[in-house]
TILUM-462878 format. One record per residue (C-alpha): x, y, z. Coordinates in steps of 0.5 Angstrom, whole numbers, padded with zeros to 4 digits, always signed. Example, Ala and Ser with C-alpha at 12.3 -4.5 7.8 and 13.67 -1.06 7.14 Angstrom:
REM residues 2
+0025-0009+0016+0027-0002+0014
***
This chain:
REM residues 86
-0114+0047+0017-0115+0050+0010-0112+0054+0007-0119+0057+0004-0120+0061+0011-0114+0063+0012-0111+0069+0010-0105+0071+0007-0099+0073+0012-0102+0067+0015-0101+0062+0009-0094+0065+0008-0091+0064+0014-0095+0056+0013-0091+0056+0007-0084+0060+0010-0084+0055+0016-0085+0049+0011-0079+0051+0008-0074+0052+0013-0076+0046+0016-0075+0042+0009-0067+0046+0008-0066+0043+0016-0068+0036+0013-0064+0037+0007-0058+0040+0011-0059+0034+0016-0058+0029+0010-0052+0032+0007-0049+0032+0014-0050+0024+0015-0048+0023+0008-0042+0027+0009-0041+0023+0015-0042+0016+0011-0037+0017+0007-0032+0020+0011-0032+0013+0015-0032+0010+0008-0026+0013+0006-0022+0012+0013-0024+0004+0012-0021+0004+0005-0014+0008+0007-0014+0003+0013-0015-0003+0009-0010+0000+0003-0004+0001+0009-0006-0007+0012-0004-0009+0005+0001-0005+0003+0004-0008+0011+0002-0015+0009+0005-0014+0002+0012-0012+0005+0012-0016+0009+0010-0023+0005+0016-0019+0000+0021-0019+0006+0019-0027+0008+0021-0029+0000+0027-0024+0000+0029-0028+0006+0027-0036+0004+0031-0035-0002+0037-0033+0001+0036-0039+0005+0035-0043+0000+0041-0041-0005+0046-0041+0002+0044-0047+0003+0045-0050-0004+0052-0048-0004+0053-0051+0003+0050-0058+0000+0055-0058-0006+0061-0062-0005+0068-0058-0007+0070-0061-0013+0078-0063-0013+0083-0062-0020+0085-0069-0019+0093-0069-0017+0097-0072-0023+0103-0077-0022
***
């Protein structure tokens, strides 16, 4: 329909329902980005709180092989005895 044989209270409201439906789009965009990131950053706090746990517990495992490994040295060196004198 063109707007030569319309009348003007009727291309205004062509050009009002227009309008709400492209703030409805936009509003509808907005909305889903908004959702986007929202999941974006619930990926990236669990993946930040996934490595902090792995790198607690890789410290912990090394803290703990340490000890092992000094305790264990300690044991495997014989006692050294002052010889007695005659």
């Amino acid at each position: 329909m063109s707007s030569r044989n319309m009348k003007l209270d009727e291309i205004r409201a062509r050009a009002q329902e227009a309008a709400v439906i492209t703030e409805q789009r936009r509003q509808d965009a907005l909305d889903a980005w908004q959702a986007h990131e929202d999941q974006a950053n619930a990926a990236r706090l669990k993946t930040e709180k996934l490595r902090a746990l792995r790198l607690a517990r890789d410290a912990e495992k090394a803290a703990v092989k340490t000890v092992a490994s000094r305790s264990a040295a300690a044991v495997k060196r014989p006692l050294r005895v002052a010889a007695k004198a005659l």
